[in-house]
LOVEXDO-146857 format. One line per field, with one value per residue: x negated, y, z of N, C-alpha, C in turn; residue in three letters; residue number from 1. Coordinates in steps of 0.02 Angstrom, whole numbers, plus 50000, padded with zeros to 5 digits. Atoms other than C-alpha are relative to their C-alpha. Example, Ala and Ser with C-alpha at 12.3 -4.5 7.8 and 13.67 -1.06 7.14 Angstrom:
% residues 2
nu <- [49955  50042]
nv <- [49941  49941]
nw <- [50000  49997]
cau <- [49385  49316]
cav <- [49775  49947]
caw <- [50390  50357]
cu <- [49955  50039]
cv <- [50060  50055]
cw <- [50000  50037]
type <- [ALA  SER]
seq <- [1  2]
***
This chain:
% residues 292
nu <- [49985  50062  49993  49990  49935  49990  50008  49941  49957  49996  49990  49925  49969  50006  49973  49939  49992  50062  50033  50056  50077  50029  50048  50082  50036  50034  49988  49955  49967  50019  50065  49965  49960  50010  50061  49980  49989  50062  50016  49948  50017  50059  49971  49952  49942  49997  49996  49941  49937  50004  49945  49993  50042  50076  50048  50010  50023  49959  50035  50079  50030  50009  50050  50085  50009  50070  50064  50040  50030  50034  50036  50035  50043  50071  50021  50023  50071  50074  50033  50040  50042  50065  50003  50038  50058  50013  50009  50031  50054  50037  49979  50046  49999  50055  50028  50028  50003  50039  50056  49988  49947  50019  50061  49970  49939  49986  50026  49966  49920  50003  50015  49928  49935  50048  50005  49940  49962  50075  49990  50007  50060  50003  50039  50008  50022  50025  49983  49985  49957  49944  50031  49957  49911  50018  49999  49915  49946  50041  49980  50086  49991  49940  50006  50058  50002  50003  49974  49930  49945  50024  49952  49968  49941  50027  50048  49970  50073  49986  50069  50050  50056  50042  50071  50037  50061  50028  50060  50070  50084  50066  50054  50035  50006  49946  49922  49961  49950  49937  49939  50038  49950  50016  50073  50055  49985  50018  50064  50038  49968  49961  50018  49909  49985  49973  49959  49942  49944  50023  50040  49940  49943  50058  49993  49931  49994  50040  49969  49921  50026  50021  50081  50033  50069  50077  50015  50111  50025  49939  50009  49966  50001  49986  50061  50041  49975  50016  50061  50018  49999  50057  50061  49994  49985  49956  49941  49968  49922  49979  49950  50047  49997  50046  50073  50031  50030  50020  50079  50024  50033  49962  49932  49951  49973  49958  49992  49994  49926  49999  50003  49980  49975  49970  50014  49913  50002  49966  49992  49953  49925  49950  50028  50008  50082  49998  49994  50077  50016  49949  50038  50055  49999  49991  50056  50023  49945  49983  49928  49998  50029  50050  49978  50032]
nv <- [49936  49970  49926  49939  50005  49961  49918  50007  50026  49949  49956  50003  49975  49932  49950  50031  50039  50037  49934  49934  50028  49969  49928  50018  50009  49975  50053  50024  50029  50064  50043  50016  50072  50077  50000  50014  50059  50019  50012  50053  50072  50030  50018  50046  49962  49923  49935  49954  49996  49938  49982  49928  49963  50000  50068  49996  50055  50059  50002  50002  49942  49951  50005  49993  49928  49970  50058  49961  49969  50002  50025  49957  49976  50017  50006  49945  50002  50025  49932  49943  50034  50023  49917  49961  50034  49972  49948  49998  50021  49947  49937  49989  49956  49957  49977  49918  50023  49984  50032  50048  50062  50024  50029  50056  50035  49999  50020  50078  49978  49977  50092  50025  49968  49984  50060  50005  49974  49959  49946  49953  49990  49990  49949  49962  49943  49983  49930  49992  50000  49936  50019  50047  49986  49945  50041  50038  49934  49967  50043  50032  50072  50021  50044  49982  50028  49957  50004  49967  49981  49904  49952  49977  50050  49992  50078  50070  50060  50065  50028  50080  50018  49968  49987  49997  49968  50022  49979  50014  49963  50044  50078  49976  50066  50017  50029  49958  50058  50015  49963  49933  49960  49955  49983  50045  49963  49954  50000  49976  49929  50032  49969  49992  50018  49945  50015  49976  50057  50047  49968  49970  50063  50026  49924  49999  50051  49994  49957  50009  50049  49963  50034  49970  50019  49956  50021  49993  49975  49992  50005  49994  50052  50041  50063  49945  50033  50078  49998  49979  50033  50073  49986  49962  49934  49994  50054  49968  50045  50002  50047  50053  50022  49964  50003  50056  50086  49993  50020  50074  49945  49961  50042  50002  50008  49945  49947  50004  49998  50001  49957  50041  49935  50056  49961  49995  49995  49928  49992  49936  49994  49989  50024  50068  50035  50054  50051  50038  49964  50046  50050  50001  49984  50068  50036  49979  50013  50060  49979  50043  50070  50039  49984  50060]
nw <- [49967  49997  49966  50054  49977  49923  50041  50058  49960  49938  50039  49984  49951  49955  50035  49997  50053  50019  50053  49977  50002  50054  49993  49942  50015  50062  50070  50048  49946  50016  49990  49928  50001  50009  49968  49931  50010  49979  49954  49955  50032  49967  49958  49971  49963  50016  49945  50032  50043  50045  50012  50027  49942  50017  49962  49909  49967  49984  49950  50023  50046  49947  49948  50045  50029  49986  50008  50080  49982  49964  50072  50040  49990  49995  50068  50009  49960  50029  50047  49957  49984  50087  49983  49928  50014  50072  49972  49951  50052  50017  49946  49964  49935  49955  49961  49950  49947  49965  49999  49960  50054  50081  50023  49978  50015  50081  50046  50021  50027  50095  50014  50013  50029  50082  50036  50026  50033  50027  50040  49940  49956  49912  50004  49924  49993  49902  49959  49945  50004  50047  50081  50044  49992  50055  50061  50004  49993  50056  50055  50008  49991  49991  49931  49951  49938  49954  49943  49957  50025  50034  49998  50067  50040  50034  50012  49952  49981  49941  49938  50016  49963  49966  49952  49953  49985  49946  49967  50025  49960  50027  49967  49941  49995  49927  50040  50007  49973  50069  49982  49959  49952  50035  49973  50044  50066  49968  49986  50060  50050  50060  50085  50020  50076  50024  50028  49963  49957  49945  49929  49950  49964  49918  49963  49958  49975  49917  49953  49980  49949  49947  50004  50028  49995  50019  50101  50001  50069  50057  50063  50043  50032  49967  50011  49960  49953  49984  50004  49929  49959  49993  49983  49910  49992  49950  49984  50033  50024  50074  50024  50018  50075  50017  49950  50028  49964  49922  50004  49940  49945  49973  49946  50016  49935  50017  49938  49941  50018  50096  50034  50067  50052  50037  50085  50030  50050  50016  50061  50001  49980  50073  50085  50035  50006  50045  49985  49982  49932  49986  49961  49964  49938  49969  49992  49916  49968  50017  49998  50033  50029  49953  49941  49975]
cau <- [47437  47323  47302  47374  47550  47540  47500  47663  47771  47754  47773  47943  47997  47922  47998  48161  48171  48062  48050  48008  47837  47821  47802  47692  47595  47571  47634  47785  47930  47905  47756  47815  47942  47844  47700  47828  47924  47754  47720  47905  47870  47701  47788  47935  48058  48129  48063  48196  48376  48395  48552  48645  48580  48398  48268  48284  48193  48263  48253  48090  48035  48046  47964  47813  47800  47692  47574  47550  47521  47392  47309  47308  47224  47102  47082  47066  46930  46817  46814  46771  46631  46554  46585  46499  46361  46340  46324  46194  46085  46011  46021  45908  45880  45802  45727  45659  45575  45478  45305  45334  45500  45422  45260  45378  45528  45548  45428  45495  45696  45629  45542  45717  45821  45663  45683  45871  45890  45725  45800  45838  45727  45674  45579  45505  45465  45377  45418  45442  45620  45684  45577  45701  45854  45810  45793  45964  46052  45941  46013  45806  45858  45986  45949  45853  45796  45780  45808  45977  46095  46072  46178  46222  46391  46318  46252  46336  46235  46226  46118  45999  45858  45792  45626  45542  45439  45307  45141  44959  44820  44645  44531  44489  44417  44543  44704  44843  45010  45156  45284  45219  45290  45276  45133  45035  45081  45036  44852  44818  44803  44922  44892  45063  45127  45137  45293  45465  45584  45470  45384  45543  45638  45468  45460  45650  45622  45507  45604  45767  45663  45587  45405  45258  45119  44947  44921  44715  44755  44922  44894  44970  44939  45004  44853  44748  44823  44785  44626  44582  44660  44551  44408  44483  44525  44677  44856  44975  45180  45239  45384  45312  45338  45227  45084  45061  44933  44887  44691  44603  44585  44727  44859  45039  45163  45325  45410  45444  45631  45642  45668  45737  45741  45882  45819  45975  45999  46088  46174  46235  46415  46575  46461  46520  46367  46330  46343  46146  46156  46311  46193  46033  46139  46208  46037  45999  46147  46138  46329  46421  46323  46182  46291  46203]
cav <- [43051  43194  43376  43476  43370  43400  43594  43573  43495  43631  43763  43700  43699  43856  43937  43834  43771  43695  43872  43972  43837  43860  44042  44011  43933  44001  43833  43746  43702  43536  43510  43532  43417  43267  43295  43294  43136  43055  43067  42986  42857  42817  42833  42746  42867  43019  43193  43311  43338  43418  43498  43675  43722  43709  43578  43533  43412  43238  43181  43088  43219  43331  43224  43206  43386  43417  43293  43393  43538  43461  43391  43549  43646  43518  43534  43714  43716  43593  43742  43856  43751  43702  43907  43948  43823  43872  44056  44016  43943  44119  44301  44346  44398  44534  44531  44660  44581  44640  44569  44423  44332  44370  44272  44131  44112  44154  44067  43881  43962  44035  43865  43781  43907  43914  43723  43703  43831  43860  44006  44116  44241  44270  44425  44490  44647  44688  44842  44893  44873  45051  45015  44854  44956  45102  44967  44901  45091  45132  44972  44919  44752  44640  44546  44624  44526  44643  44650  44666  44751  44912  45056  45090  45055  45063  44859  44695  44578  44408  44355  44176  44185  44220  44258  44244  44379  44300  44345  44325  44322  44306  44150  44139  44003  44023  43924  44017  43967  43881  44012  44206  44310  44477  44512  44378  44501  44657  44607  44639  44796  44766  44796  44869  44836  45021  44986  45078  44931  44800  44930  45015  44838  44793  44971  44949  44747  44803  44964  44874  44745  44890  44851  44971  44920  44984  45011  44993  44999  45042  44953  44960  44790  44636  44520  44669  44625  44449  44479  44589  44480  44327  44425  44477  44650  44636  44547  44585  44537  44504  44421  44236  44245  44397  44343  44185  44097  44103  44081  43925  44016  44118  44065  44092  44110  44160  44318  44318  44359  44310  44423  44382  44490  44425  44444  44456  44459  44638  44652  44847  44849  44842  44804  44648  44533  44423  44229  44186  44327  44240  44082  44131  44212  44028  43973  44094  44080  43883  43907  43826  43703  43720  43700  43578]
caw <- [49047  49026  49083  48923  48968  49147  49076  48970  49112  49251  49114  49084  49247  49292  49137  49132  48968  48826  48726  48853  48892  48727  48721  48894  48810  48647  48533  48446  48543  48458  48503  48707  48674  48587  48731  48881  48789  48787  48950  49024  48897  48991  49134  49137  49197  49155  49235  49142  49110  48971  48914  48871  49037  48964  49079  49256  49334  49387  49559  49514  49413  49582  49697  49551  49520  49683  49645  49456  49560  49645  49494  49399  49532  49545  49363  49387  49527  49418  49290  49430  49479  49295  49264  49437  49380  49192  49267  49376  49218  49196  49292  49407  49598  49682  49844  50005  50144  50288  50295  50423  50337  50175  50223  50331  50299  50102  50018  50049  50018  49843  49812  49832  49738  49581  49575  49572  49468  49357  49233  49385  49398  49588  49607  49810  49861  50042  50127  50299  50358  50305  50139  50104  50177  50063  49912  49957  49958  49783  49693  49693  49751  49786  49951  50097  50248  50398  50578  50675  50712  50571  50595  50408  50337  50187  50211  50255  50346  50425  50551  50484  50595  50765  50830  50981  51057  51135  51241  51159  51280  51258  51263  51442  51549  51701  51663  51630  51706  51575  51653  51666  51792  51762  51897  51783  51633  51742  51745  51564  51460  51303  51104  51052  50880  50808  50745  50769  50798  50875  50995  51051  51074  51201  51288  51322  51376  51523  51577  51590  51697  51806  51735  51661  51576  51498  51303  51276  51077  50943  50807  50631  50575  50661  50596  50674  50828  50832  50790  50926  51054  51000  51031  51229  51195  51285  51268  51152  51125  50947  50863  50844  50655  50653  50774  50648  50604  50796  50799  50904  51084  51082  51225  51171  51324  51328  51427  51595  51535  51339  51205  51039  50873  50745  50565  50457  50281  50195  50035  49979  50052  49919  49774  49665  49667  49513  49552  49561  49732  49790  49807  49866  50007  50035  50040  50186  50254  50251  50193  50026  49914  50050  50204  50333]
cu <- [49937  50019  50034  50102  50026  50020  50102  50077  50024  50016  50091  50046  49993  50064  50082  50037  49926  49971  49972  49918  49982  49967  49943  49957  49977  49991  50059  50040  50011  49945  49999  50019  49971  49947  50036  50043  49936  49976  50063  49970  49953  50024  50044  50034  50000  49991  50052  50055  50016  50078  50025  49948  49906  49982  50017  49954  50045  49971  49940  49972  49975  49956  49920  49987  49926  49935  49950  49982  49942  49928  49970  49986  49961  49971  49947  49931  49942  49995  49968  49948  49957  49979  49950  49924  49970  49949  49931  49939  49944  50022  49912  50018  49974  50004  49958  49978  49952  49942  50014  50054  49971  49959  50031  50050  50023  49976  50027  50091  49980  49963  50060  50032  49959  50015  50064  50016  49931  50007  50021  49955  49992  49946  50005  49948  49984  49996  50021  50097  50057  49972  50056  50053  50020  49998  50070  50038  49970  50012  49928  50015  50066  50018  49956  50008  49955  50033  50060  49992  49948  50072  50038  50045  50003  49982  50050  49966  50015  49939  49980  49954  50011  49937  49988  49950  49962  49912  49915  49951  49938  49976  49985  50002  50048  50056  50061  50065  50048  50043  49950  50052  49971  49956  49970  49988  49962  49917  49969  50020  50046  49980  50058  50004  50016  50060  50067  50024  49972  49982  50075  50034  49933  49992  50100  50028  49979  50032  50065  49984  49969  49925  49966  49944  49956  49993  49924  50013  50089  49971  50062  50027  50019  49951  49932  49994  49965  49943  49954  50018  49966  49938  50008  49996  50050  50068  50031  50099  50019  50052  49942  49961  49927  49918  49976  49945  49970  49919  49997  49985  50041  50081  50083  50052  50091  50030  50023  50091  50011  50038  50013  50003  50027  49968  50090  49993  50070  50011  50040  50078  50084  49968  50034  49946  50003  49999  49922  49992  50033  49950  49971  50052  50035  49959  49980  50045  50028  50109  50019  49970  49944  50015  49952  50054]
cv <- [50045  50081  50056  49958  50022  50077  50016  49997  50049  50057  50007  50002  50081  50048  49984  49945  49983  50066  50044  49983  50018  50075  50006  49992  49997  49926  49977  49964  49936  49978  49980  49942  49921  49993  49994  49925  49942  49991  49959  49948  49952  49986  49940  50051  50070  50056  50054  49991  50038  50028  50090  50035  50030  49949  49999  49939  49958  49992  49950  50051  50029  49975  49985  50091  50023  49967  50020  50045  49976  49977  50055  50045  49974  49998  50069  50005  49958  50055  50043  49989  50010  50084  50022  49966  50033  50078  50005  49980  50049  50057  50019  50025  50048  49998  50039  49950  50025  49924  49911  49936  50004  49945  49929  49988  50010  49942  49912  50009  50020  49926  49950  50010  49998  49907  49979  50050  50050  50066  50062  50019  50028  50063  50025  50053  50005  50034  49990  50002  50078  49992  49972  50051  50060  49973  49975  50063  50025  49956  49963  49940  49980  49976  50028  49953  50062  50000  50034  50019  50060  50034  50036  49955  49971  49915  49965  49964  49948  49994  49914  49995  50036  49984  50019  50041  49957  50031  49984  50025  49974  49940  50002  49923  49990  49987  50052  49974  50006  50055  50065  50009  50079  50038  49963  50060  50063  50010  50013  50056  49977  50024  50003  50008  50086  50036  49995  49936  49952  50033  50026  49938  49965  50043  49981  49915  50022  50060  49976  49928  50039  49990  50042  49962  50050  50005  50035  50031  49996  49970  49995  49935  49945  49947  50033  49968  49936  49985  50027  49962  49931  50015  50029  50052  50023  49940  50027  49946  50020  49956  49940  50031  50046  49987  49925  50029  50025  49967  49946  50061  50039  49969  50059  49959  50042  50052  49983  49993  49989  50056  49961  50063  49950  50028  49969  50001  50060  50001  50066  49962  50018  50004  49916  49980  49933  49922  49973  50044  49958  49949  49982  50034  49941  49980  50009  49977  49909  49975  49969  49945  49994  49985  49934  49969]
cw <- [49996  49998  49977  50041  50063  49992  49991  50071  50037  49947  49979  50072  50014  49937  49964  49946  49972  49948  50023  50024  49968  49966  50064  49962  49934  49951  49987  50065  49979  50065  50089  49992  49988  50072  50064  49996  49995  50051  50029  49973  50048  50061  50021  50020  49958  50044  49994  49971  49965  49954  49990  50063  49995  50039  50063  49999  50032  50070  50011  49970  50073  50073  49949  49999  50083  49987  49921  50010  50031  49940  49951  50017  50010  49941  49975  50023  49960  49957  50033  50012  49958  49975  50035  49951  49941  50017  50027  49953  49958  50062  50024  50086  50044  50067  50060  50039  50054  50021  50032  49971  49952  50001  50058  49979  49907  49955  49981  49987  49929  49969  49975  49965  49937  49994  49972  49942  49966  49951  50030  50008  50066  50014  50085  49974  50068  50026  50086  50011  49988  49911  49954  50006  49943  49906  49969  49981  49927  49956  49970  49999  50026  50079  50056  50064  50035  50083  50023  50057  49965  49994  49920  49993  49927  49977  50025  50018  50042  50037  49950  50020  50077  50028  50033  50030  50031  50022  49971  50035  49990  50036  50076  50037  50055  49957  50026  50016  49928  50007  50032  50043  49978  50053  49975  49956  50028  50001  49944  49971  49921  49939  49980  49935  50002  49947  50012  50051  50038  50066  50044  50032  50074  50054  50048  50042  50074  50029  50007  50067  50059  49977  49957  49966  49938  49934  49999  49934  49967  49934  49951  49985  50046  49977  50036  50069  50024  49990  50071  50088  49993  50014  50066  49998  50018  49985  49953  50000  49932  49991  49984  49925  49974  50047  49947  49927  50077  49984  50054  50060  50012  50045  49975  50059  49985  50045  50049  50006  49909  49959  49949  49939  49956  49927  49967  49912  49989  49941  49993  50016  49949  49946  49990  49970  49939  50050  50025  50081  50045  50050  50027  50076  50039  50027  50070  50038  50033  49998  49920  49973  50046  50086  50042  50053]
type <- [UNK  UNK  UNK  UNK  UNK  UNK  UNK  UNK  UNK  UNK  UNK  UNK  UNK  UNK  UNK  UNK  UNK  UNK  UNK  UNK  UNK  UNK  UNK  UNK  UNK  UNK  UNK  UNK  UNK  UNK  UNK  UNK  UNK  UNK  UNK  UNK  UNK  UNK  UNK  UNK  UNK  UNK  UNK  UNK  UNK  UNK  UNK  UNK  UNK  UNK  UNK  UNK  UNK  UNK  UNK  UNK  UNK  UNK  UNK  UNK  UNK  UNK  UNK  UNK  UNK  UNK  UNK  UNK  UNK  UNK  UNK  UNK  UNK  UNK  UNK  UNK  UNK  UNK  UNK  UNK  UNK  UNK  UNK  UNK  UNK  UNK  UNK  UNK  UNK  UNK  UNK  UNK  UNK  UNK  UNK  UNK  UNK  UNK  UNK  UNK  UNK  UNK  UNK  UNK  UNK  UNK  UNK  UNK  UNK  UNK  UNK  UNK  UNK  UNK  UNK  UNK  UNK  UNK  UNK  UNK  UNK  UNK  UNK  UNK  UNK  UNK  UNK  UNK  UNK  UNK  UNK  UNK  UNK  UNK  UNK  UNK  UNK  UNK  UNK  UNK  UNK  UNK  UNK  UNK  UNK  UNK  UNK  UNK  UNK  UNK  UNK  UNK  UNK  UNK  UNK  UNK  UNK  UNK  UNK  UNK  UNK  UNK  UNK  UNK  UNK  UNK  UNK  UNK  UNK  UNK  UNK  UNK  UNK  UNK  UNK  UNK  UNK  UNK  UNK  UNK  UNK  UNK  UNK  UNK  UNK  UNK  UNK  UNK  UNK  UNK  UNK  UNK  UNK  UNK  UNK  UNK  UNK  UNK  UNK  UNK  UNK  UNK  UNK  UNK  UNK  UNK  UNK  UNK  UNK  UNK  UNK  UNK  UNK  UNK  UNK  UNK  UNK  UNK  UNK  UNK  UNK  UNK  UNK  UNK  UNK  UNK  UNK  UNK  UNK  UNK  UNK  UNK  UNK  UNK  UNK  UNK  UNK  UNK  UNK  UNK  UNK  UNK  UNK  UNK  UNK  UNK  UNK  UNK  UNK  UNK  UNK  UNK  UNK  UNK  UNK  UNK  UNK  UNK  UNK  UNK  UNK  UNK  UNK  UNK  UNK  UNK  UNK  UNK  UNK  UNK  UNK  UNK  UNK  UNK  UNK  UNK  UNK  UNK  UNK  UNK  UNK  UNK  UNK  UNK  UNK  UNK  UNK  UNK  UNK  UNK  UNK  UNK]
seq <- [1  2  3  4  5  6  7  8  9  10  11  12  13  14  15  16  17  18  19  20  21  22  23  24  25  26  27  28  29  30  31  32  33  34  35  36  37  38  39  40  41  42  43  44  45  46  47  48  49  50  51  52  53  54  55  56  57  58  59  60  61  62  63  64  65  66  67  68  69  70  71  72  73  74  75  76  77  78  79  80  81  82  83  84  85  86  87  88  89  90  91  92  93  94  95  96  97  98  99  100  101  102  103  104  105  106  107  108  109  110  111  112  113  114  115  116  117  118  119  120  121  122  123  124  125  126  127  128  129  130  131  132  133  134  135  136  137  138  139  140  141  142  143  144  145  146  147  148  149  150  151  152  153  154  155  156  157  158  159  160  161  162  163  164  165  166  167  168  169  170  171  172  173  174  175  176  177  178  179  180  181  182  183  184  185  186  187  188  189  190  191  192  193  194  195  196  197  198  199  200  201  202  203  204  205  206  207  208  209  210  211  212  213  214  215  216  217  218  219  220  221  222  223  224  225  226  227  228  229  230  231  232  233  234  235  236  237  238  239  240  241  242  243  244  245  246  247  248  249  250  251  252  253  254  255  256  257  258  259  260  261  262  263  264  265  266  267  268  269  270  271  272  273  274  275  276  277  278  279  280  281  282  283  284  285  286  287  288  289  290  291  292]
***
């Protein structure tokens, strides 16, 4: 028994006789015939009655028949597969990421996706998150990682991470309690990330809590930051991802009420995406061949 008869079999049913398979499938109404007698043979039984009427199926025939459907979409799906795979043996992917995922969370996901699949090329780009979103709407790149929710319809996006705001205060020899309160927090001046979406999402943590506090310095840079608070120039809150590497001496606390930013991954919206995009957004996504 083998897949071209199966082929052959369902063709006659579907198309009633053995001429119209034959035109299905583009060969010799012989050649049907010796390839569906071939298979009873193997069998043992007959699947078709064949007569003026043209083919029917026998009542064996009819309880086999779903079992050849089932066979020759699993026949199909391995093509889809070897296809998908084949596919995936070249291309390329483009990339957007804002500083922080690019320099955590990418580099061991492109690692993964360059080893499974070494003729893929993988190409990042590092922009601020209108940078990537602006990359994604300009056809620049394929994949942007960027913080949720974004107001363009323009993008589709999943959520695959979140991060942690948390508190960075300086070295100091008085112990600091495990759990702030936010008169602990109150006592230091802050170093505020100068940076739309993080600063506005911290500004609107503490006024929805009823709570003010002091900005000594705005900085640009989030390694800036962490610099200045290891040398006790005040306190600062950052997404973990972005306050890393954390220096020796700097205490790491978390908020009084927690805070979360989701990073997300964004692909332009109603574009058809080649197969190598497809995967890497599995990858993020830990979703088909990398589901966990």
């Amino acid at each position: 028994m083998n897949i071209s008869q199966l082929q052959m079999l369902q063709a006659v049913v579907e198309g009633g006789s053995f001429s119209a398979a034959a035109l299905q499938l583009e060969t010799s109404q012989s050649a049907v015939s010796r390839a569906i007698a071939s298979l009873e043979a193997e069998l043992g039984v007959s699947l078709l009655s064949r007569g003026r009427f043209g083919a029917r199926l026998t009542p064996v025939g009819e309880r086999i028949l779903p079992h050849v459907h089932q066979l020759l979409q699993a026949h199909e799906r391995i093509h889809q597969e070897v296809h998908q795979e084949q596919r995936l043996d070249r291309g390329r992917v483009r990339l957007a990421s804002f500083r922080s995922a690019a320099t955590h969370l990418l580099p061991p996901l492109i690692a993964q996706f360059c080893h499974q699949f070494p003729n893929v090329e993988v190409t990042l780009t590092e922009a601020d998150p209108t940078g990537v979103e602006l990359a994604l709407r300009e056809g620049r790149v394929d994949i942007g990682l960027v913080p949720l929710p974004r107001t363009s319809d323009a993008l589709e996006t999943w959520e695959i991470a979140r991060d942690e705001f948390v508190v960075l205060l300086p070295p100091s020899a008085q112990p600091v309690p495990e759990t702030l309160t936010w008169d602990d927090l109150s006592a230091y001046s802050l170093i505020l990330y100068n940076y739309a979406e993080c600063t506005t999402a911290v500004r609107k943590h503490w006024e929805l809590w009823g709570q003010s506090f002091k900005v000594v310095h705005e900085i640009k840079e989030d390694s800036t930051i962490v610099s200045l608070v290891s040398q006790g120039l005040g306190a600062a809150v950052l997404p973990r991802l972005a306050a890393m590497p954390i220096p020796p001496g700097v205490q790491v606390r978390s908020l009084p009420v927690p805070l979360e930013r989701i990073i997300g991954a964004a692909v332009p919206a109603n574009l058809l995406h080649p197969p190598t995009v497809f995967t890497f957004l599995d990858l993020l996504r830990k979703t088909g061949r990398f589901a966990v």
